[in-house]
N, C-alpha and C positions, 0 to 999 in steps of 0.2 A: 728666566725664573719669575720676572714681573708676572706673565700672564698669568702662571701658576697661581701667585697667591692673589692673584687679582677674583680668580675664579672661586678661590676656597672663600675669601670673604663674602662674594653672594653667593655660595651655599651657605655659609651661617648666618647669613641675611633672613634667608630663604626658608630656613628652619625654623629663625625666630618668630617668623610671621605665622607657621604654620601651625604654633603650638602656643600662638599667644591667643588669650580668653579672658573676655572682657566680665567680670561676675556681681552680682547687687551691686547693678547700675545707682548709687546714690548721687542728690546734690554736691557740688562743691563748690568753692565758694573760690572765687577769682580774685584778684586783688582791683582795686580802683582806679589802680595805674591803667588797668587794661582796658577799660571802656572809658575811664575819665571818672573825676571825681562825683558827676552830677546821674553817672548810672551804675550805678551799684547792683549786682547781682550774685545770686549763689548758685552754686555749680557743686555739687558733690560726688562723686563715685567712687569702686573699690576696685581696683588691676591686680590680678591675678596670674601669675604666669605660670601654665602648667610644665611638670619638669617633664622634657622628650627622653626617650631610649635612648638608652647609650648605643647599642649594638647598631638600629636605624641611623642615627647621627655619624657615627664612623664610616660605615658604609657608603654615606652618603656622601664625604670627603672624599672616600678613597675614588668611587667614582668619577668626582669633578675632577681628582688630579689625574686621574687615567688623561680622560677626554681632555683635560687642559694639553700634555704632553702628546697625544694621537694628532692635536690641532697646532701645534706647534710649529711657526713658521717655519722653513727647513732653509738653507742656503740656496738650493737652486730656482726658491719661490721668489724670491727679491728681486726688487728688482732693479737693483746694483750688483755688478758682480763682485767679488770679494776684492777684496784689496791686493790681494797676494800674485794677481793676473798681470801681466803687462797687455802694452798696449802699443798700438805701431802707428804713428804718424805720415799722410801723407797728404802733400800739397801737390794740385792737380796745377802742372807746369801747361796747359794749354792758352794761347792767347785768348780763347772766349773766357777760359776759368781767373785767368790772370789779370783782363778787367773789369771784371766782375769782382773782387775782391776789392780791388783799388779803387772802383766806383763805389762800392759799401764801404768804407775808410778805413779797409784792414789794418789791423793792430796788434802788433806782434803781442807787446807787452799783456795785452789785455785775455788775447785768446791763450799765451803762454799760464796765466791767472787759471782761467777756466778751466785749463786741460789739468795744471797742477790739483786744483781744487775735486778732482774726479778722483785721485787716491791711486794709481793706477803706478805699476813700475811702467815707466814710457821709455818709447825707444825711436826713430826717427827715419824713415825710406830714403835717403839721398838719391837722387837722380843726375847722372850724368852724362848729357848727349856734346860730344865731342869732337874733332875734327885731330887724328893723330895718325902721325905720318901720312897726311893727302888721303887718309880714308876716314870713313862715318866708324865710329866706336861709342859705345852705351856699356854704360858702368853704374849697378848701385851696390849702395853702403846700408847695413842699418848699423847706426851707432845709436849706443844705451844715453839717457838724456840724465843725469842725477837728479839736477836742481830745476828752480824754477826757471833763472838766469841760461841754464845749457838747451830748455827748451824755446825762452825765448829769439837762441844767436841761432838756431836753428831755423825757425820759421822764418826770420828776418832773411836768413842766406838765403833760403831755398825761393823766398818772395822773390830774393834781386837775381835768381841765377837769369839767363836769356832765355826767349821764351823758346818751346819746345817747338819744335816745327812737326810733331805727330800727336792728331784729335787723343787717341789709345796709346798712352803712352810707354806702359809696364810690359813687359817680356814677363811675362809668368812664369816659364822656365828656370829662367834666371833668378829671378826672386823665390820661387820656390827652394833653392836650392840653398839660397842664403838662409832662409828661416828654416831650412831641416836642419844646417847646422848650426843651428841657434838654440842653446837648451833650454829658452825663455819660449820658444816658440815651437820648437818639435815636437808634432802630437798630440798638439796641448791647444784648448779651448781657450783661446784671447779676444780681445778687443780692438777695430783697425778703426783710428780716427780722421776723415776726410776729409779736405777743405775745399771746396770746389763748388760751380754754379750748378750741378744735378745732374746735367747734360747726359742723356743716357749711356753713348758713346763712350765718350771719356773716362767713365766710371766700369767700363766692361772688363775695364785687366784687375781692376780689385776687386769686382766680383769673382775672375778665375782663382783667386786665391781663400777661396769661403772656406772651404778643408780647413785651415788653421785660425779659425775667427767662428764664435759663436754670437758675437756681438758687434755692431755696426754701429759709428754715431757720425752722423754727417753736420758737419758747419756750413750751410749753405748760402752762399749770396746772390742775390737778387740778379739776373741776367742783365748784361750790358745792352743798351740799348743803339744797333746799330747804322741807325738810320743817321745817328750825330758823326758825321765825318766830313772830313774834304779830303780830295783827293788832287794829284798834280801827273801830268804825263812828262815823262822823261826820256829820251833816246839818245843813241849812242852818237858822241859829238862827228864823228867821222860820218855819219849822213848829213851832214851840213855842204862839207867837201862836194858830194858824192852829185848832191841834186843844184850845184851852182850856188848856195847861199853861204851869206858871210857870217861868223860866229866871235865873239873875244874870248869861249871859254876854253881852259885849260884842261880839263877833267875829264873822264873818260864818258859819262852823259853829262845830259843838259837840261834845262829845264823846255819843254816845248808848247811852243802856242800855235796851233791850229788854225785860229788862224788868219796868223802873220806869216804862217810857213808854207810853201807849196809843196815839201814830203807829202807824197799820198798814202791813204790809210792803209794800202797793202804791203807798203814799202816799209812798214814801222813796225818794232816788235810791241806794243802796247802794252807797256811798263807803267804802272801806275804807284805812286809812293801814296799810301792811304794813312791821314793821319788821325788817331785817333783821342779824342780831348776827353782825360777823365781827372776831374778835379784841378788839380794846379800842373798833374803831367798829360804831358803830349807823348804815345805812342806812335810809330812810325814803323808800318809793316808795307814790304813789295807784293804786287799783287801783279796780277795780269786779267785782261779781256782780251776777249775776242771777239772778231768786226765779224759783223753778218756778213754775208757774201753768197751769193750763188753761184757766179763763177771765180774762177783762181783770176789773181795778177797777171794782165794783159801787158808784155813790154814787145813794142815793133821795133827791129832794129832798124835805123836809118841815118842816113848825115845830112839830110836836110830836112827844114819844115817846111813844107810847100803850102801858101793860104788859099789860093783858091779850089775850090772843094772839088774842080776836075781833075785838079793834078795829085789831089791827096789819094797814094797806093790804098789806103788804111781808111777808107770813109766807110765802106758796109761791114766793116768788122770795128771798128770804133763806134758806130751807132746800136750794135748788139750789145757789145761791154757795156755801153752805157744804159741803154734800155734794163739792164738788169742790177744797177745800181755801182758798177765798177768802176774805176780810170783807166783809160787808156794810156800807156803810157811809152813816148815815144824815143828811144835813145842811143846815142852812138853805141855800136857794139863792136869795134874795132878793139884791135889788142892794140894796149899801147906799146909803141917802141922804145918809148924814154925807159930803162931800166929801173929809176929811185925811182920816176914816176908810177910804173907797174909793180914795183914792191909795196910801195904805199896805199895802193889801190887792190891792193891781191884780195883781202876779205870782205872788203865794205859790202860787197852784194850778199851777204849773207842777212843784212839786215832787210828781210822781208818775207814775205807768206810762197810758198812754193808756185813756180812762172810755167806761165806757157810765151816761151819765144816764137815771134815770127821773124823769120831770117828771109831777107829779099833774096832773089837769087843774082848773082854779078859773075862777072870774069872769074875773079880771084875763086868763087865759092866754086865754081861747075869745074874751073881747071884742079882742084883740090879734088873736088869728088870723080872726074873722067878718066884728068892725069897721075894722081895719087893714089885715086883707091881708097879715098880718107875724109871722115865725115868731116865737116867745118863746122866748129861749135863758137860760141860768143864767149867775151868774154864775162865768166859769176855763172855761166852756165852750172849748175847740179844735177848729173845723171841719175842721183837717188831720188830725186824729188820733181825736177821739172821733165817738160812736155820741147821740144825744139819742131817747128812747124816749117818747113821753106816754102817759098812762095813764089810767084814769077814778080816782077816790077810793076810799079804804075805802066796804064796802057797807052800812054804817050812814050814811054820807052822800049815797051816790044814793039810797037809800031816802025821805029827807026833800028832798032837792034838788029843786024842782020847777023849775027853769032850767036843768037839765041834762037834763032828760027823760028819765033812766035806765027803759026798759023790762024788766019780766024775760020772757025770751024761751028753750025749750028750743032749745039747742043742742047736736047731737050732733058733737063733735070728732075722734071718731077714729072707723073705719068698723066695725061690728060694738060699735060700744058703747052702753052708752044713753043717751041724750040727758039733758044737763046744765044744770040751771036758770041761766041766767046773767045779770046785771045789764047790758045795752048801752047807751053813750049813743053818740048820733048819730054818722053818720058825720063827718069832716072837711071843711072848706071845698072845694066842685071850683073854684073860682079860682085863678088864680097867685099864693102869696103870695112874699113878698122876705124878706130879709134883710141889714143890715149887721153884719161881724163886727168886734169893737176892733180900733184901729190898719190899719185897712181900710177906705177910703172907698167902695168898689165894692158895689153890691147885688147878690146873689144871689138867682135867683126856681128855683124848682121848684110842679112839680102831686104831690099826693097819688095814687099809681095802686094799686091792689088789690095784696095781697102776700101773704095768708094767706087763704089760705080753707077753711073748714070740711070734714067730710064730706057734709053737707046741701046745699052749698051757700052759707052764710054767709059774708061776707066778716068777716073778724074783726081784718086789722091791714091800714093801707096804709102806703105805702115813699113818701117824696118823691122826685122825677127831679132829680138829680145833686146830691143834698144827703144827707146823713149824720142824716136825719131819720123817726122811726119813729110811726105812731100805733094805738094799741090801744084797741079800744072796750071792751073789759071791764077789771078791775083786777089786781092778780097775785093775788089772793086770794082764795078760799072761804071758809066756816065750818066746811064737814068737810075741807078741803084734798083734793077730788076734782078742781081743777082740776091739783095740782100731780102729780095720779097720768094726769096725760093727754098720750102722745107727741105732738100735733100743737102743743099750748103749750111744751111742753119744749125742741122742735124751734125754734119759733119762738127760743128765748134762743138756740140756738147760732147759728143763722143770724147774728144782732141780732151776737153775740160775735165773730164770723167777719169780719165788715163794718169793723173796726178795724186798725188799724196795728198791731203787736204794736212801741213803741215806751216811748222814756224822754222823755219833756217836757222834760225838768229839762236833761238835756245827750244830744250827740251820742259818742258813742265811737268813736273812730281806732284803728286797730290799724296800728301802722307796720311792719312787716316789712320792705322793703325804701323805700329812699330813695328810688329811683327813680321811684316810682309814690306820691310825695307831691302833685302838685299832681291826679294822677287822684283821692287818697282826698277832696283837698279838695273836688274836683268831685261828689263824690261825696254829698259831707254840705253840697249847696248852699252853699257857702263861695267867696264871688264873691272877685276880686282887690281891690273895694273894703271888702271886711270887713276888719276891723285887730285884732289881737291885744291888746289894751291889760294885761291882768291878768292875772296869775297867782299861785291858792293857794298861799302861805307857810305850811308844815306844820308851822316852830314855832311861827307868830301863827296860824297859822288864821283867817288874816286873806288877801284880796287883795291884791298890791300892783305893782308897776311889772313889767313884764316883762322881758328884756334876753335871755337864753337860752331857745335849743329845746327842751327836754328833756320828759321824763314828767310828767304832770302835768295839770292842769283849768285852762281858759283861760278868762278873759272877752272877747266879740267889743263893738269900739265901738258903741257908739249901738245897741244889740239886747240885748235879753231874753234871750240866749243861752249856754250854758256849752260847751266842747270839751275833755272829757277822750282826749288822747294816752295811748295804754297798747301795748305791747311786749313781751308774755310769752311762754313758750312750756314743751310740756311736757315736764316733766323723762324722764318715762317714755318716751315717742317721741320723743328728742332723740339726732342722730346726731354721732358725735366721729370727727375724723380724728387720725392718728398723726401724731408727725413726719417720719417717714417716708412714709406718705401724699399729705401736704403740697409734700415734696420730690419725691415722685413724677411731682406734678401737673407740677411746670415741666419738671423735666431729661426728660420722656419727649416736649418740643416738640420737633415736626420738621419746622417752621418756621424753613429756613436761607438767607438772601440768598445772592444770586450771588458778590459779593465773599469772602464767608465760605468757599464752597465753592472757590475757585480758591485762597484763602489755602491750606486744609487739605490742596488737593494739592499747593502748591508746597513743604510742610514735608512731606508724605509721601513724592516723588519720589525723594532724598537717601538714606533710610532704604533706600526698594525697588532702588535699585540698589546699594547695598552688600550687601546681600544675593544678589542675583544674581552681583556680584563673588564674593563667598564662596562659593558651591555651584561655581563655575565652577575655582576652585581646588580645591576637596572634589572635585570630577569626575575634576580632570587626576592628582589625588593616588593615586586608587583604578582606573585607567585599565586596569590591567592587573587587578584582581577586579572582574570584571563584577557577579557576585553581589552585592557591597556596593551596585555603584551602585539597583541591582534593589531591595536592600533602603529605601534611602536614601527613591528616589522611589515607593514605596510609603507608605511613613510618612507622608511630606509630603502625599500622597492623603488618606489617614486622617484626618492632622491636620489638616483643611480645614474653616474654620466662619465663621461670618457676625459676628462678636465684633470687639471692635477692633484697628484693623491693629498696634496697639503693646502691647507685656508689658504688664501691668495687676501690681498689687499682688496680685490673688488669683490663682488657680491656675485657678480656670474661663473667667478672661478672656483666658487663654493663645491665640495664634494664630500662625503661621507669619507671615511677613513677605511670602510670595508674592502672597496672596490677601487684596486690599482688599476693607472691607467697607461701602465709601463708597454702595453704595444699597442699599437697606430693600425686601425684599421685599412683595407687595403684603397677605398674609398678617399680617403686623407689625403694617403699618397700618391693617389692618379691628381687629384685635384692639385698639390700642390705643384705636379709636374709639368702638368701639362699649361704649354706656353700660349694656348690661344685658345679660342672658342671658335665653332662651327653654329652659323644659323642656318633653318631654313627658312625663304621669304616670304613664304604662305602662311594664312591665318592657321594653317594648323599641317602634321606631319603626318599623311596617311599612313598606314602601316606597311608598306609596301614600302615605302620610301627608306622606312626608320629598319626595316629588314635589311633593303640592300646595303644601307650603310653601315649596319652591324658587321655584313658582313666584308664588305670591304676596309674596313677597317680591323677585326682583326687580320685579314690579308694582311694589308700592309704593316701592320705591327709584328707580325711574321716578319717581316721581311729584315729589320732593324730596330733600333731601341727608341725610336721616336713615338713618345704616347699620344692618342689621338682623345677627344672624350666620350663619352661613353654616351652622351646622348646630343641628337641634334636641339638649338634654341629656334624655338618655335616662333615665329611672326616679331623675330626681334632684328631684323636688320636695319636698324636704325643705329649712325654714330656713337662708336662706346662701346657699344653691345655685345658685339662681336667681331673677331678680328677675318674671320672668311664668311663671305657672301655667298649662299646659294642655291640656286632657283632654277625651274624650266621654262618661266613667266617674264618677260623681257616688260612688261605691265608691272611687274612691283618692283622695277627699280625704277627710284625716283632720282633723278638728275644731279638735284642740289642735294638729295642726303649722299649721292657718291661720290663728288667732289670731296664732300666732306671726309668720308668713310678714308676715302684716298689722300687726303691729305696728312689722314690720322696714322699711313701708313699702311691702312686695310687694304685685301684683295678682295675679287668676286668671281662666282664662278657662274656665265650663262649658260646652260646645256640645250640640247635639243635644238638650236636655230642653226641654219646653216649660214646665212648673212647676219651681218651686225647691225639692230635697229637703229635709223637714223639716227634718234636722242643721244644717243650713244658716241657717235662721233662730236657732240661737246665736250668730252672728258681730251682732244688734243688740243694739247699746251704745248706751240716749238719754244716758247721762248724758254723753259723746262726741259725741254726735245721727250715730252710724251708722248706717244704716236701708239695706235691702234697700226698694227701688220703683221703678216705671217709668219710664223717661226722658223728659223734658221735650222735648214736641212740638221747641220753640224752644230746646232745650241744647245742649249740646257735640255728643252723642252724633249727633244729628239735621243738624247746621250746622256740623261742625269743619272740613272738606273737601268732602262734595258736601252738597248738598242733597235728603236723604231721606226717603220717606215710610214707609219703615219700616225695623227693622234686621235683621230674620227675614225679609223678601221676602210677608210676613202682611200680608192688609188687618186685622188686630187683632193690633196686634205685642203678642208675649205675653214678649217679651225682660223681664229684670229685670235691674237693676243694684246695687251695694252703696256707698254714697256717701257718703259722710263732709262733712254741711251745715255747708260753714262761714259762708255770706252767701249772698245771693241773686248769682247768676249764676258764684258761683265756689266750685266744688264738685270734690274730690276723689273719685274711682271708684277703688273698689279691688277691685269682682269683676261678672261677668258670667255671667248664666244665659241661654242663646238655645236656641230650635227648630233653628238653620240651623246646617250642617255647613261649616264650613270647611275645616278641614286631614283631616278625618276623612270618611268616604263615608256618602250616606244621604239617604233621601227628607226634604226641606222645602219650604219653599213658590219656592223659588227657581227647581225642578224645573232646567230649560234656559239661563233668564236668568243666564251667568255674570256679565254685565255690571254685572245689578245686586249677584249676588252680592261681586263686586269692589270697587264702590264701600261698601257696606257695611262689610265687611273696612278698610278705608283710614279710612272715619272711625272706627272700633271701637280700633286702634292710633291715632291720632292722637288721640282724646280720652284716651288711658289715660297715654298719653308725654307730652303738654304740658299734661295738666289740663283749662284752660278757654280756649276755640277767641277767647274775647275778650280776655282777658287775657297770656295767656305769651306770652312773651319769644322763648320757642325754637317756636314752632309760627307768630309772625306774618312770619318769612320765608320761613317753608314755603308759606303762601298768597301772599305776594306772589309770589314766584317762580313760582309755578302761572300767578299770573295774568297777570305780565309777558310770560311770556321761553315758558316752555309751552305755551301756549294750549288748555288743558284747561277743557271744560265743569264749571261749579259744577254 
């Protein structure tokens, strides 16, 4: 009502002035107060006020209060939302989110203030990850907060619950189901309030919940800085035992010092307790590394150390290990007989990185495999994981051996070299021998079949059939070490090295990223629904004990040999932050409106548009007689025409006549707002050839699935920021350091046209990242995301390279592309005429670069159901 009479009072302002007339201007005379008593002057004249038309004067109010009420703020202009809405709290339980609060001096009490102070009915997300009955269980709550006090014992809990051991923590499913039956929240346009460092990630399951939130406010603090830590390495106290050293501690690890210890780096699970100092608390999160290595754990079994370097079996196969940064590592592999002894000793080899054994060969081993029929394993041998090698003896003992039959026989090994005097003992058993492995009642049989053969001819090692078993008729050793200067034996180790798991015995590590895809990681790390959680490492006992919560950390499974370290990091350096504004973005830009909602918004809009109508309808009759004004009037109103909201806003750009509602969204709007990336080309400009094929290729693929592309290519903007795809037929406009960048931001590129990759180009591999430029995997994304392709260049030798960021097997990140085949550009490839197949290529090339990996995302698995449903498009 203010504005109303706010407006009638300047129109009678406005009137007065209009009809005031000033008449026989006389002197008059001023008083002496006003200049002082020493200047006296006279001033006189006569004011006249003429009287205005009544009918004009009326008119003229009625007017103003039309237009005051057509301008009238409305409730959906504000920009608070009404009080009558609730609001849903949540606190992002992630360890980056969780010291990052604690380093901003979180305050329950204070941020409880704040949130009260917004007017909102609040309501609270509880989050529950749990450990019940020896399995993972996730449970939330939303409970209604009354008071000021109900939200502060809220935020306080939810501050001190343990930290979550998943980046993405919310099951949208779940939560959705709780807010449909919530009558605060069904249906109904609310407010979600977030406490969290931005982290794009971790904020991705509140965004799946935008449908029920038209408003967003994020509390955001400052990212923890994670370069302030110490860290301590800890292992399990039973390798102390194992490698001859002495220990006083009781507890299931230890603290370990490297070194004062002679455990070798491959023998050790590399547990690291990371602590981290924020404010007056010390957090304490288990981490792990992994030791570079080229080749796996070398252990020769043997029962003596022999020092001088002729009698050492193991000298030219201990100088490769070494050459390549390993240990050698040499040890009794004898069972023992003491029974308590060999109970004691049953696991401890589990603590290390997956072996390759070299097993000498003796009496016992050859009368096992001639007499038995039965392979001879050591003992901590793992079938699933390690490599078992036999070998002949140091050649001071085939020499005297007359049961082994050691021959010396020239052996030329590599082609063009000269033949090598070498010790042979007979080849192996051609019988099927067996094996049982512990804790395994099942026999496995394989045959010995040829695996290595000479340049002459000689066979010199056989491979057993489906068994991880190796035999070598000569030793690893020489006298002048000419065996260990020969590529065909050298060959032979890498092969032997190759044949291995590149794995951790000791435990399994979980990367939780997203909550969602927990019971796939468990699937993953063969973790059946009857395996049970029972224990969990206590970081102040360093001891196991009773488990009760989810969180980071190293598990023991029941009744199994087996460790599961959960771990959750990510990196600081390619870690992306939303604003709060951002945040807000995300909801208020939904246009997603029920049918009810939009008949509400006209039956409040109606009211408004015809007072206004009223008003110009009297503005018309008033100026009837100056046609020009009207001329002018409705000209303006032309001008002033914009697609903004139909009511005054607070700023000055939101301004819009009251004619022209702006109740639908051109279709322009809507591409813009959907679409999730931008497309450049890297040329100073888009010939029209280029901007055609890509029109056209794009609606193809928009054919194909709901994935919006945009509608035009960015011209000469591949520069960081700009654009999130790179693409060019010009290997000259990528410039080095803006792709590092572009890549680090998360962007791809696409080079077409080249068949090799410009040398500058291989700066973009980083191993210590495991980025690598190489071929695409027959069976990957690339190949299987959409159709099924036998090549990506239309090449029967697809010469395409891609740039991939390894982070597991089957789920692998692409962030650039080198191809022969022209897509958006013109030019001879192997496609020639086949645009068909040119097309289908194109389509998996964008689909693998936008969903990652064609088995896993989330957003790329309704793109193929939909194909297959509802399309009926050939795979």
């Amino acid at each position: 009502m203010f504005p109303i009479l706010l407006s009638c009072l300047v129109s009678l302002i406005t009137i007065f002035i209009l009809f005031f007339q000033v008449q026989n201007i006389n002197p008059r005379k001023i008083p002496s107060w006003f200049f002082g008593k020493e200047n006296k002057k006279t001033i006189k004249n006569k004011i006249l006020i003429n009287k205005p038309p009544l009918i004009p004067l009326v008119l003229i109010i009625l007017a103003t209060i039309a237009f005051a009420i057509s301008y009238y703020p409305q409730k959906e202009a504000k920009g608070i939302l009404p009080l009558n809405k609730s609001a849903l709290i949540w606190i992002d339980p992630s360890l980056q989110a969780k010291l990052s609060r604690e380093n901003s001096n979180f305050n329950p009490q204070r941020e409880a203030d704040k949130i009260t102070d917004l007017g909102y009915k609040n309501f609270g997300l509880e989050s529950f990850f749990k450990i019940q009955n020896g399995r993972p269980k996730i449970e939330y709550k939303v409970l209604e907060l009354k008071s000021n006090n109900e939200v502060y014992q809220f935020l306080k809990e939810q501050n001190n619950q343990p930290i979550s051991p998943f980046t993405q923590s919310i099951l949208s499913d779940e939560v959705s189901k709780i807010l449909n039956n919530n009558e605060n929240f069904h249906d109904k346009k609310n407010t979600i309030i977030a406490f969290s460092d931005g982290y794009s990630e971790s904020i991705q399951g509140i965004f799946s919940l935008k449908k029920f939130f038209d408003n967003g406010i994020l509390f955001k603090y400052k990212a923890f800085d994670y370069n302030v830590k110490h860290q301590k390495e800890i292992v399990p106290t039973d390798l102390f035992s194992l490698w001859g050293e002495k220990t006083e501690s009781k507890t299931s690890f230890t603290s370990f010092n490297s070194y004062k210890s002679i455990i070798p780096e491959e023998a050790r699970p590399h547990l690291f307790i990371t602590s981290y100092h924020v404010n007056s608390d010390n957090f304490e999160v288990l981490i792990t590394k992994n030791n570079k290595k080229q080749l796996p754990l070398f252990i020769g079994c043997s029962n003596r150390f022999p020092s001088p370097i002729e009698l050492d079996s193991f000298s030219n196969l201990r100088t490769l290990v070494s050459f390549f940064g390993n240990d050698f590592i040499e040890k009794n592999c004898e069972k023992e007989k003491n029974s308590i002894e060999h109970s004691f000793n049953k696991n401890i080899w589990k603590y290390r990185n997956s072996t390759v054994w070299i097993v000498q060969l003796n009496d016992q081993i050859l009368s096992t495999m001639n007499d038995d029929l039965t392979f001879w394993i050591p003992e901590g041998f793992d079938p699933n994981f390690d490599t078992l090698v036999y070998t002949a003896g140091n050649n001071s003992t085939l020499q005297t051996n007359e049961e082994n039959r050691a021959e010396k026989i020239a052996v030329q090994l590599d082609s063009g070299s000269f033949p090598l005097t070498l010790l042979l003992v007979p080849p192996p058993p051609g019988a099927e021998l067996g094996v049982k492995f512990p804790d395994d009642n099942r026999t496995y049989k394989g045959i010995f079949k040829p695996f290595l053969n000479t340049s002459d001819g000689t066979t010199l090692a056989w491979k057993a059939s489906s068994l991880p078993f190796f035999y070598l008729r000569t030793s690893t050793s020489t006298p002048n070490g000419e065996l260990g200067r020969s590529r065909t034996w050298t060959h032979f180790w890498f092969e032997v090295a190759n044949n291995i798991k590149d794995s951790n015995l000791s435990y399994t590590k979980i990367n939780l990223d997203d909550i969602s895809r927990l019971n796939d990681k468990l699937e993953e790390a063969e973790i059946s629904i009857n395996d049970k959680f029972t224990e969990f490492l206590n970081l102040d006992t360093l001891n196991f004990s009773e488990t009760k919560n989810l969180s980071l950390g190293l598990y023991k499974l029941e009744n199994k040999n087996r460790w599961i370290l959960f771990n959750s990091l990510r990196e600081g350096k390619n870690s992306i932050y939303l604003t709060p504004d951002d945040f807000n973005q995300t909801f208020s830009s939904s246009t997603i409106t029920s049918k009810n909602q939009i008949q509400k918004n006209f039956g409040e809009s109606i009211f408004p548009l015809i007072a206004a109508i009223f008003g110009t309808i009297i503005l018309l009759f008033l100026w009837k007689k100056n046609k020009k004004n009207i001329t002018y009037i409705t000209l303006f109103m032309i001008l002033s025409y914009n697609n903004k909201s139909l009511y005054a806003q607070s700023k000055l750009e939101n301004f819009n006549l009251p004619f022209f509602s702006n109740n639908k969204i051109s279709n322009q709007s809507v591409e813009q707002e959907n679409i999730p990336f931008r497309i450049a080309w890297c040329g100073k400009e888009v010939p029209a050839q280029i901007e055609k094929n890509y029109s056209e290729l794009r609606n193809i693929i928009m054919r194909r699935g709901t994935i919006v592309f945009p509608n035009k290519l960015k011209t000469n903007n591949c520069v960081p920021g700009e654009a999130e795809i790179w693409w060019t037929n010009d290997f000259r406009e990528l410039n080095i350091k803006n792709l590092h960048n572009h890549i680090a931001n998360g962007g791809i590129f696409i080079l077409e046209g080249t068949k090799e990759i410009p040398p500058h180009l291989f700066e973009l591999n980083d191993q210590s990242i495991g980025i690598e430029w190489e071929s695409p995997k027959k069976r990957g994304m690339f190949y299987r995301s959409f159709y099924l392709l036998n090549s990506l260049d239309g090449c029967i030798n697809d010469s395409s390279k891609t740039l991939i960021l390894k982070k597991k097997i089957n789920a692998q990140a692409p962030y650039g592309l080198v191809t022969s085949a022209h897509f958006l550009s013109n030019g001879e490839d192997c496609f020639k005429n086949n645009n068909d197949f040119k097309i289908r290529s194109f389509i998996n090339i964008m689909y693998s670069f936008l969903t990652t990996d064609y088995k896993e995302d989330q957003i790329q698995l309704p793109e193929i159901l939909n194909r297959i449903r509802n399309l009926g498009l050939e795979p």
